[in-house]
Backbone bond lengths (Angstrom), bond angles and torsions (degrees), N, CA, C in turn:
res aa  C-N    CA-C-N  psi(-1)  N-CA   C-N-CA  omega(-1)  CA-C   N-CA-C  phi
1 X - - - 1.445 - - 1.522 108.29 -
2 X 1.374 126.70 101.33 1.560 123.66 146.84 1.117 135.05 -22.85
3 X 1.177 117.26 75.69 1.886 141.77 -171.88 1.434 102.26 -42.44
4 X 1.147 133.71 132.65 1.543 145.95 161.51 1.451 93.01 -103.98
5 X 1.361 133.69 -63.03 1.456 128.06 -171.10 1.796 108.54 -119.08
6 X 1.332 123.10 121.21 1.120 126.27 -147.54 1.853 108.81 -130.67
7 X 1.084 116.65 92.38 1.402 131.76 172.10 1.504 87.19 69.30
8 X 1.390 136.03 60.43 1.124 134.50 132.73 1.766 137.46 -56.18
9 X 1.545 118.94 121.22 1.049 104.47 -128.51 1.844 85.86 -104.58
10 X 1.593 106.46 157.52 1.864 92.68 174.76 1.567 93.88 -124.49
11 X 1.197 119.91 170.17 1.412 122.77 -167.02 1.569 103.11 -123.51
12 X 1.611 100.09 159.19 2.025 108.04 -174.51 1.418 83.31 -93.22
13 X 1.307 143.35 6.77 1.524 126.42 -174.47 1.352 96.10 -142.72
14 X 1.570 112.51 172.31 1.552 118.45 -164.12 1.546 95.85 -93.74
15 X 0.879 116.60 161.73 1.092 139.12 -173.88 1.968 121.32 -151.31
16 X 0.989 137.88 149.04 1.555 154.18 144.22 1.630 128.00 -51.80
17 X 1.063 122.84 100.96 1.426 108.20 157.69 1.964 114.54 -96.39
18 X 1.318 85.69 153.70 1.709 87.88 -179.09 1.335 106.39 -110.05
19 X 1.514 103.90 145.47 1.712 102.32 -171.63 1.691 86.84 -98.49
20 X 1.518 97.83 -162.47 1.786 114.47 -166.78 1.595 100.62 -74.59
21 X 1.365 118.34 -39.01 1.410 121.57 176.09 1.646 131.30 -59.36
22 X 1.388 89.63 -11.64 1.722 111.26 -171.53 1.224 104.59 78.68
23 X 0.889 143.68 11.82 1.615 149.62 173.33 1.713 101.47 -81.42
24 X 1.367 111.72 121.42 1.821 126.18 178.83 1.141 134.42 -76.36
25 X 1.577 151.79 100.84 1.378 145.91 -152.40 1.676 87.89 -110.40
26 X 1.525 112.45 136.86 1.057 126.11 158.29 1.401 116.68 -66.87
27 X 1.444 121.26 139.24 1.255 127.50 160.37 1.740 126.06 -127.26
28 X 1.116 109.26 133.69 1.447 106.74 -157.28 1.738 107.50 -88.55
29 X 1.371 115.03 144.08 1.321 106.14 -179.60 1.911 116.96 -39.63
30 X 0.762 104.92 172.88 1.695 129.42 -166.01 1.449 112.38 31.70
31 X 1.588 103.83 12.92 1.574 105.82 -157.20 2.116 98.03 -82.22
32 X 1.297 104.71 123.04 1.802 99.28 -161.92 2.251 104.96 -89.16
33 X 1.111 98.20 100.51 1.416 106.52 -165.17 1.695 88.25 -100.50
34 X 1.703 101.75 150.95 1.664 105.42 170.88 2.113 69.28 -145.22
35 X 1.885 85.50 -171.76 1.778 79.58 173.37 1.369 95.12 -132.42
36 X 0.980 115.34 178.53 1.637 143.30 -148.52 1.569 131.75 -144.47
37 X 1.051 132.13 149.88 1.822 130.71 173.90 1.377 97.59 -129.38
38 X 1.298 115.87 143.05 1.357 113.77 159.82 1.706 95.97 -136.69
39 X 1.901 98.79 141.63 1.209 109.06 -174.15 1.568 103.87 -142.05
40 X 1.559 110.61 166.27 1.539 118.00 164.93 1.589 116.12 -28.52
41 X 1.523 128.79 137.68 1.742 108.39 178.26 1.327 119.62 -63.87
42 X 1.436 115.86 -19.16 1.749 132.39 171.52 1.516 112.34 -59.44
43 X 1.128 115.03 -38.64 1.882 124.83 -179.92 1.648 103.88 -43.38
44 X 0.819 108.42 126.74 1.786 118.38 178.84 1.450 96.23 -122.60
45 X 1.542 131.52 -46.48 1.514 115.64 -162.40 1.161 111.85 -51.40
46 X 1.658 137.14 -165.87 1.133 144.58 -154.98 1.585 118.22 -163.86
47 X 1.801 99.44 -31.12 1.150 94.27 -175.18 1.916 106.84 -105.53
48 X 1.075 142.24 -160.46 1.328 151.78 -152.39 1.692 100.54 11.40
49 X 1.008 127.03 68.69 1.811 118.98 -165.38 1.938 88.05 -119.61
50 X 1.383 119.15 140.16 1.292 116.04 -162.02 1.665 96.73 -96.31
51 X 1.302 107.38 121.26 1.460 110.60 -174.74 1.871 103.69 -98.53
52 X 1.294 113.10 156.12 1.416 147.16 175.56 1.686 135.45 -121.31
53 X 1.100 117.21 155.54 1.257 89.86 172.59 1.305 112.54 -119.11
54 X 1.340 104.02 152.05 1.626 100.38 -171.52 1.535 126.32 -138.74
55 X 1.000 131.93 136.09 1.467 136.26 -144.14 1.753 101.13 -81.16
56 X 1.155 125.25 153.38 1.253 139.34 171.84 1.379 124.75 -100.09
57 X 1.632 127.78 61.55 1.346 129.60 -174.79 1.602 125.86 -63.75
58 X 0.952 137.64 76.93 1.773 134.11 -159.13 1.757 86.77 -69.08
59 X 1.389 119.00 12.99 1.815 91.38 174.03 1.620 83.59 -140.62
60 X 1.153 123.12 61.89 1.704 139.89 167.21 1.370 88.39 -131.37
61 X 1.562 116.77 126.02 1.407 108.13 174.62 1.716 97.45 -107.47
62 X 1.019 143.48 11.52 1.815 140.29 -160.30 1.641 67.28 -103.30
63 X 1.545 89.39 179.40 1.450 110.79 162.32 1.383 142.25 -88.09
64 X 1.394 95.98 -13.82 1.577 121.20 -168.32 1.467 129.77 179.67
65 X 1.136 127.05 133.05 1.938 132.00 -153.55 1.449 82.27 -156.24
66 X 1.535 96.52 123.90 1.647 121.23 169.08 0.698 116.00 -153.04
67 X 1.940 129.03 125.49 1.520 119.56 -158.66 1.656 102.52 -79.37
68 X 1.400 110.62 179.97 1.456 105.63 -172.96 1.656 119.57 -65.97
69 X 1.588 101.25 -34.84 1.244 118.69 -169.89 1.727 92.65 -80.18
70 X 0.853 141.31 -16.67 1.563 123.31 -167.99 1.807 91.74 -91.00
71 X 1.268 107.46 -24.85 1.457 107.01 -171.76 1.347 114.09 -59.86
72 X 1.482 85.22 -55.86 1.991 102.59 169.52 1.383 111.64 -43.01
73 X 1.176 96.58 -62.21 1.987 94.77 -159.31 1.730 120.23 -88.66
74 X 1.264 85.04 5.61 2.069 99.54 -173.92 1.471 97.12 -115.24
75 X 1.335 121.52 -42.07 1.300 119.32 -153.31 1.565 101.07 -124.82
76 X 1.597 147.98 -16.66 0.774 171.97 -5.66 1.721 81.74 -141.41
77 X 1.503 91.98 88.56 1.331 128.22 149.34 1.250 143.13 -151.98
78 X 1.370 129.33 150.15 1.255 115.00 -176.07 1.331 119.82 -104.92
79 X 1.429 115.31 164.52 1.812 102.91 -178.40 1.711 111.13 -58.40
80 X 1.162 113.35 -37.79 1.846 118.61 168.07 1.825 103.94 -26.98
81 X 1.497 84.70 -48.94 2.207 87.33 -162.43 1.315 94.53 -51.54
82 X 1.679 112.68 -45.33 1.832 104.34 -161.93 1.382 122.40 -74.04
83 X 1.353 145.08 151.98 1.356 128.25 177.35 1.830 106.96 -90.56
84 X 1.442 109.12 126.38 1.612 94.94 159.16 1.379 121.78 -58.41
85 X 1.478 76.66 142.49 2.022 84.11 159.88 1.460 112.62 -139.08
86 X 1.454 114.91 15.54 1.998 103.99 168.28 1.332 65.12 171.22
87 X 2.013 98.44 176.98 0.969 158.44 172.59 1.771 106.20 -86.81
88 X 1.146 117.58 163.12 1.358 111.28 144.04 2.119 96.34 -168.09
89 X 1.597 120.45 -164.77 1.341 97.24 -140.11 1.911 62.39 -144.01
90 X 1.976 118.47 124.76 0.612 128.41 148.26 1.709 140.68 -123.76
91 X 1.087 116.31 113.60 2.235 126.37 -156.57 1.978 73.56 38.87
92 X 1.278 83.19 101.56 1.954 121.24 155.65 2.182 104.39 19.40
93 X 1.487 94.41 30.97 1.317 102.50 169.18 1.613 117.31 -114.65
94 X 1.424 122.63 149.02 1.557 120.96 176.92 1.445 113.51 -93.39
95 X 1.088 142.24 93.44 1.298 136.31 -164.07 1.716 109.51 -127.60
96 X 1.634 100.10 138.37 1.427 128.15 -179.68 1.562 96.68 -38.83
97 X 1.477 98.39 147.66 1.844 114.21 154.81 0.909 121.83 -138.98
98 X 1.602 124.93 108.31 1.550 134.45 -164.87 1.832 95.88 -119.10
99 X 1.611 81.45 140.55 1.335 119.25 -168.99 1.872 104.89 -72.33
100 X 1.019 142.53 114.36 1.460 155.66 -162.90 1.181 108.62 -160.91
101 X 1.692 101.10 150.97 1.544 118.13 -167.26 2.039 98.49 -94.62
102 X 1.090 111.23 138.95 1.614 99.09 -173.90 1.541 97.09 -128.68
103 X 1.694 118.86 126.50 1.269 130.13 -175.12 1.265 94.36 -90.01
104 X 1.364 107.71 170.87 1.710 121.55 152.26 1.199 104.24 -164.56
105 X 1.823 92.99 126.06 1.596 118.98 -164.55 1.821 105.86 -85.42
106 X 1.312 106.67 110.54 1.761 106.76 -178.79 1.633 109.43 -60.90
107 X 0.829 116.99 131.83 1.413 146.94 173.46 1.479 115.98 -69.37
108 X 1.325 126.32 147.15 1.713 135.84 -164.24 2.029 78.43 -96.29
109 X 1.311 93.10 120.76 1.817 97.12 163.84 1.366 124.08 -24.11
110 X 0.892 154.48 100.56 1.649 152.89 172.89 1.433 113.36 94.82
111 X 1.410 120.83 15.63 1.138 103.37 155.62 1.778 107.73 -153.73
112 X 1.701 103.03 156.87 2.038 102.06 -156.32 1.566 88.38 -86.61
113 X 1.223 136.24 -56.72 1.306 132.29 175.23 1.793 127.42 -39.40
114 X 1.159 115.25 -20.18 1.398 102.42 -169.64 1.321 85.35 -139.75
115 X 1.750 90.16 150.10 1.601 121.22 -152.92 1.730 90.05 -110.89
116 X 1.842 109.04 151.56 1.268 121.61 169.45 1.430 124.90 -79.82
117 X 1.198 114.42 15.44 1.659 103.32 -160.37 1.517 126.60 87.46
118 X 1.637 124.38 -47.68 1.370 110.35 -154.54 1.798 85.00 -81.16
119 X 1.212 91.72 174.29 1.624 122.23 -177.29 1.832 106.27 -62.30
120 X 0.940 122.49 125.10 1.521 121.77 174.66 1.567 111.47 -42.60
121 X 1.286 127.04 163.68 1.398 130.52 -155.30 1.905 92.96 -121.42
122 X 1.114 122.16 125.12 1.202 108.98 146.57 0.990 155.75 -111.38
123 X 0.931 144.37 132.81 1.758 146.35 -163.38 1.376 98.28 -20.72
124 X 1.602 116.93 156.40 1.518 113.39 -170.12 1.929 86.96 -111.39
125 X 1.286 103.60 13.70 1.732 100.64 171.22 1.220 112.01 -167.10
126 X 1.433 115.29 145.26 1.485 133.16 -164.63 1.590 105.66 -56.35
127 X 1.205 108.04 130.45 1.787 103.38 -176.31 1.180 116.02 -78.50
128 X 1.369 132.35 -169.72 1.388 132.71 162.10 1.097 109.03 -118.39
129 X 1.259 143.08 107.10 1.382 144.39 -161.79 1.571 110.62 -85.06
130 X 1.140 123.95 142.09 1.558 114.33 153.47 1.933 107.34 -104.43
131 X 1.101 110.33 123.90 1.514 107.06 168.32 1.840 100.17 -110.71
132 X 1.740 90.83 130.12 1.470 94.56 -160.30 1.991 95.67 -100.53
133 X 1.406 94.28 115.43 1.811 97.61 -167.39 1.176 112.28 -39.04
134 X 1.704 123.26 146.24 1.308 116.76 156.30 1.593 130.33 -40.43
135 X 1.788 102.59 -42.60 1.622 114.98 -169.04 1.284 105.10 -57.58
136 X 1.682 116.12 -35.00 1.299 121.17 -166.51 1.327 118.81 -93.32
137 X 1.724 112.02 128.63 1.300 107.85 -179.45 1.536 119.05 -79.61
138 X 1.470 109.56 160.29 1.450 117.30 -165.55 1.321 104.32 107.76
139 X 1.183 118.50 -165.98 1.587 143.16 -172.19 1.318 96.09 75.84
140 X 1.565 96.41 179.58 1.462 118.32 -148.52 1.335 111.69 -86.87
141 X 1.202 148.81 144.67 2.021 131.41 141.40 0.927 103.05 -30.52
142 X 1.683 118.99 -86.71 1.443 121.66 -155.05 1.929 96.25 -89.82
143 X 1.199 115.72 165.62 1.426 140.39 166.88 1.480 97.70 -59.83
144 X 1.708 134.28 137.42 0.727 140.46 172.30 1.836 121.67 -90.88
145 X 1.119 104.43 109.67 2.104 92.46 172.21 1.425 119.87 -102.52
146 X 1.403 112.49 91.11 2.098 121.35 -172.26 1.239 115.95 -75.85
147 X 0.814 89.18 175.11 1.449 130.90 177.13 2.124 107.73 -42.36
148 X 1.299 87.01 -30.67 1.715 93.39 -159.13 1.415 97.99 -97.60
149 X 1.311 126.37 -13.18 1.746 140.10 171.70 1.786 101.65 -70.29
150 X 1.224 94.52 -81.58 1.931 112.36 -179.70 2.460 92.00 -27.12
151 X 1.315 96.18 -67.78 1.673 91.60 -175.17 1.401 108.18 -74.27
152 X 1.109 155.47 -60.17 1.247 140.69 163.93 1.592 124.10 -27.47
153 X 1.444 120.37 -32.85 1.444 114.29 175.23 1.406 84.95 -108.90
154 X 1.420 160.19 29.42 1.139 136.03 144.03 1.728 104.21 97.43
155 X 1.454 122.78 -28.92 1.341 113.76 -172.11 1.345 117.64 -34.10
156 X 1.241 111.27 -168.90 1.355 154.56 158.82 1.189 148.34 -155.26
157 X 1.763 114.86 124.63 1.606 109.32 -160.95 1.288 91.67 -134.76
158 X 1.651 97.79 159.77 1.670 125.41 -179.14 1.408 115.49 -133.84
159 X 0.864 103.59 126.19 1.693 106.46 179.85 1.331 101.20 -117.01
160 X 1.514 131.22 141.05 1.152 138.76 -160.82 1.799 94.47 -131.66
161 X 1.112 103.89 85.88 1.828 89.65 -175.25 1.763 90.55 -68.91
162 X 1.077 140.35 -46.48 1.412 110.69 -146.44 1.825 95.04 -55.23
163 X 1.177 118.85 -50.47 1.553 126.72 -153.11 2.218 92.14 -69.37
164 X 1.248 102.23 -28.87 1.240 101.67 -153.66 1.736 128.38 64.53
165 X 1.341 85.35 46.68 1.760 98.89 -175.02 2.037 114.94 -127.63
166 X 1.320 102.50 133.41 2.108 93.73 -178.90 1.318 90.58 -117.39
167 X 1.131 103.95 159.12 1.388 117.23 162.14 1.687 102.84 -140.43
168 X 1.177 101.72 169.32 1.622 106.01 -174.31 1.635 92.81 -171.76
169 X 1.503 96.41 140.91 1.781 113.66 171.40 1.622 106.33 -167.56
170 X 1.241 97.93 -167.18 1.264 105.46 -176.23 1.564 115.09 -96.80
171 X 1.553 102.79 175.82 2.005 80.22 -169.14 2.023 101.21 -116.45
172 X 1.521 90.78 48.22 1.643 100.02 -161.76 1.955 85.17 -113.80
173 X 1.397 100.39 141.35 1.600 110.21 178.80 1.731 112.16 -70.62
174 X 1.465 120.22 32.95 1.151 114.53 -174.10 1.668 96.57 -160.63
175 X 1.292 101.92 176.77 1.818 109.96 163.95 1.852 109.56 -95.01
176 X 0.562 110.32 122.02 1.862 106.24 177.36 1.378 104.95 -94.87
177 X 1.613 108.93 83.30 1.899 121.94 169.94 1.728 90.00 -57.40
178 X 1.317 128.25 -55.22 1.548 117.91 -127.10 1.699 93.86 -99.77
């Protein structure tokens, strides 16, 4: 399997990730974070793309939950930029689903903070976003990546609790740059 994220490691204790601004996101023990871009579905470039980090829920079944404000200030977009395309129904709420391109930045082997060099990978299909309103209380800290992303683009992930290590790629005998 062609690794996108490669012996990324999660921790029994909390820990910090730092974004590009130097500004610190808490992360909670076992909580499995890699980082992320989300862009227009038209975006093709690869390089200057503003990455995040984003949590790995295996009991999130959508593909993706990002509050409005993280969108703004991580991704500097607004739900306006994305186009809806449905509804869907999260804890007894009706919430928008906008269509966005979702990167994921490969990781240097053994560690979640530092990146390998190759070009971020993007989904081989437009996601369905949930952006969880400012007005509305709830939503997430970190951006959520489910259960319904990994099968919709076809991936595959492994979590190794003894090692405390995931990996995830695609299940194609190559890397797909183009």
């Amino acid at each position: 399997m062609p690794r996108i994220i490669r012996d990324l490691p999660f921790f029994k204790r909390s820990t910090v990730a730092h974004l590009p601004d130097g500004s610190a996101v808490p992360v909670w023990g076992d909580q499995i974070v890699f980082w992320a871009s989300i862009t227009l579905p038209e975006f093709r470039q690869r390089h200057d793309l503003r990455r995040f980090p984003v949590s790995f829920d295996s009991g999130f079944t959508g593909e993706f939950c990002i509050r409005e404000r993280n969108l703004l200030e991580w991704a500097g977009l607004t739900p306006r930029d994305l186009v809806r395309v449905g509804q869907t129904r999260v804890e007894d709420r009706l919430l928008d689903l906008r269509a966005a391109a979702i990167w994921i930045h490969p990781n240097r082997p053994g560690f979640r903070d530092a990146f390998d060099g190759r070009p971020p990978y993007r989904l081989p299909t437009t996601a369905e976003v949930i952006v969880w309103p400012s007005a509305k209380p709830g939503g997430r800290r970190l951006p959520l990546f489910g259960v319904g992303a990994i099968r919709r683009a076809g991936l595959r992930a492994v979590i190794n609790g003894r090692t405390q290590r995931v990996s995830m790629g695609t299940p194609w005998g190559f890397w797909p740059f183009g």
